[in-house]
C-alpha positions as CSV (number, residue, x, y, z in Angstrom):
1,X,68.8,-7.0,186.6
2,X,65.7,-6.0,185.2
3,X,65.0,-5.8,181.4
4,X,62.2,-3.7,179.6
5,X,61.9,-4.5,175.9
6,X,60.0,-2.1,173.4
7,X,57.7,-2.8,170.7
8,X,56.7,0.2,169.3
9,X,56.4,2.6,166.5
10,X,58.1,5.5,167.9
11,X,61.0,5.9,170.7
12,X,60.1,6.3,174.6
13,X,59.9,10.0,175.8
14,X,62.1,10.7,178.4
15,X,59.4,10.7,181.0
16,X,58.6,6.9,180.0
17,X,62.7,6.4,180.2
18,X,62.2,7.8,184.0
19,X,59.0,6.1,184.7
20,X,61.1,3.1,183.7
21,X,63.7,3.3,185.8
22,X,62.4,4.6,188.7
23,X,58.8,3.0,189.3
24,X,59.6,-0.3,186.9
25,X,62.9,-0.3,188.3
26,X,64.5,-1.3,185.3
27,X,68.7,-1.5,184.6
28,X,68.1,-2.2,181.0
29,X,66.1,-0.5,177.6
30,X,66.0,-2.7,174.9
31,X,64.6,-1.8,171.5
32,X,63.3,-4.6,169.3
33,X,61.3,-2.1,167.4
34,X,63.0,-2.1,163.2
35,X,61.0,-1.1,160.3
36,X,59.4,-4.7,160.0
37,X,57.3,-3.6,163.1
38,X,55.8,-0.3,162.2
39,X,55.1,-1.3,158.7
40,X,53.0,-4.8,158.7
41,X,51.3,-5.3,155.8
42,X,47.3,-4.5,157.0
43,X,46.2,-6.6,153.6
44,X,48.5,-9.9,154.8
45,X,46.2,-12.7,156.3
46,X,48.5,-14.1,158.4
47,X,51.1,-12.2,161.1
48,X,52.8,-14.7,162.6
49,X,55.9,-15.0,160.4
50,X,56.1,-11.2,161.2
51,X,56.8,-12.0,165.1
52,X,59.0,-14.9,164.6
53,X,62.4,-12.5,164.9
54,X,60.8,-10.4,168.6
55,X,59.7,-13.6,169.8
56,X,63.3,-15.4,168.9
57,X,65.1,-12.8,170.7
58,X,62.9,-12.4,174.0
59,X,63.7,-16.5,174.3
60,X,66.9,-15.8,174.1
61,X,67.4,-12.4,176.1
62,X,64.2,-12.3,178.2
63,X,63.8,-13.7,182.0
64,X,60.7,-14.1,184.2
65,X,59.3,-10.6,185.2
66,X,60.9,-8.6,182.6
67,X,58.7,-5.9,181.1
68,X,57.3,-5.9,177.1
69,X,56.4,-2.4,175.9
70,X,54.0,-3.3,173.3
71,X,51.9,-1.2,171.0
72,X,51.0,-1.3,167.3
73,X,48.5,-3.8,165.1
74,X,46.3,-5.0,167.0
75,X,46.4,-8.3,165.6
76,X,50.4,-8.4,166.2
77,X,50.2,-6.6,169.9
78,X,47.6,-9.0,171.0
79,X,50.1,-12.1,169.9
80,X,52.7,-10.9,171.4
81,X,51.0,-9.9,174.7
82,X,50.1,-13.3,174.5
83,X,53.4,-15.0,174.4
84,X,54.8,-12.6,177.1
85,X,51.9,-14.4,179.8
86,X,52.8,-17.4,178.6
87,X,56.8,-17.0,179.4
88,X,56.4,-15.0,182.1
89,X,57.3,-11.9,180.8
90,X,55.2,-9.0,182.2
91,X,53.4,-7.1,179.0
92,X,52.8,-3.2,178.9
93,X,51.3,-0.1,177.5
94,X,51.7,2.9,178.0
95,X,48.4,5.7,178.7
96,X,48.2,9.1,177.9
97,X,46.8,12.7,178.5
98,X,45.0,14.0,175.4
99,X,45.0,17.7,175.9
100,X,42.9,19.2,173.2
101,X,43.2,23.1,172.0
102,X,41.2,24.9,169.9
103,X,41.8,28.9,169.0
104,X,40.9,31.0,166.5
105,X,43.8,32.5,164.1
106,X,43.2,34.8,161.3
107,X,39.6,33.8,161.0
108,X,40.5,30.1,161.2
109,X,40.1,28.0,163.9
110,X,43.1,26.0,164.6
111,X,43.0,22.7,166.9
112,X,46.2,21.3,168.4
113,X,45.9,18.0,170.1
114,X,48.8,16.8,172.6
115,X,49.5,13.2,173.8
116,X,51.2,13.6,177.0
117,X,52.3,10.4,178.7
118,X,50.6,9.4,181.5
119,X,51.6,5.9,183.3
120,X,52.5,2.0,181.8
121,X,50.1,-0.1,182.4
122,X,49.9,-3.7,182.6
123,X,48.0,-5.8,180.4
124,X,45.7,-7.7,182.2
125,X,45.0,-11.7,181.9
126,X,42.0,-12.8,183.6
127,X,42.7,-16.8,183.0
């Protein structure tokens, strides 16, 4: 049984639910996201005592090959795509379509930007 965890500041669209299942061929979903995640302090020095909680539970409910949706701080996403190589968990992201619209209403121009997704990808390690 495959496991895909999510880190992330928003919840997966439905076509990144199917994408999961049916290309990643995951069985299981499983949020670690909470409000600690999507609100890190930018002015804090030091993140690690952040990650100590996702990192606790991935030892605990992770295996070898299971996915890790992770997006957010940069300083935090690259830690944790870090310790998923080094336990064998698989880190991803996911890419989108920026579709860009610009029209003129009343005199105003109005722009409306979409994010469509696209694919996961996986992070790359090239040690």
């Amino acid at each position: 049984m495959k496991k895909l965890f999510i880190l992330m500041n928003h919840d997966l669209l439905e076509s990144q639910i199917k994408e999961a299942k049916e290309i990643l061929k995951v069985d299981e979903i499983v949020n670690l996201s909470d409000k600690s995640w999507a609100s890190i302090d930018p002015c804090e020095e030091k993140i690690t005592d952040y990650l100590i909680t996702y990192k606790n539970r991935l030892y605990v409910e992770a295996k070898k090959d299971d996915y890790l949706l992770v997006q957010g701080d940069f300083g935090t996403t690259y830690n944790m795509v870090n310790f998923a190589f080094a336990n064998g968990i698989v880190p991803i992201y996911a890419t989108t379509k920026r579709i860009f619209n610009e029209k003129t209403v009343e005199g105003k121009i109005v722009i409306t930007r979409e994010f469509v997704h696209a694919r996961f990808r996986k992070y790359e390690n090239e040690q």
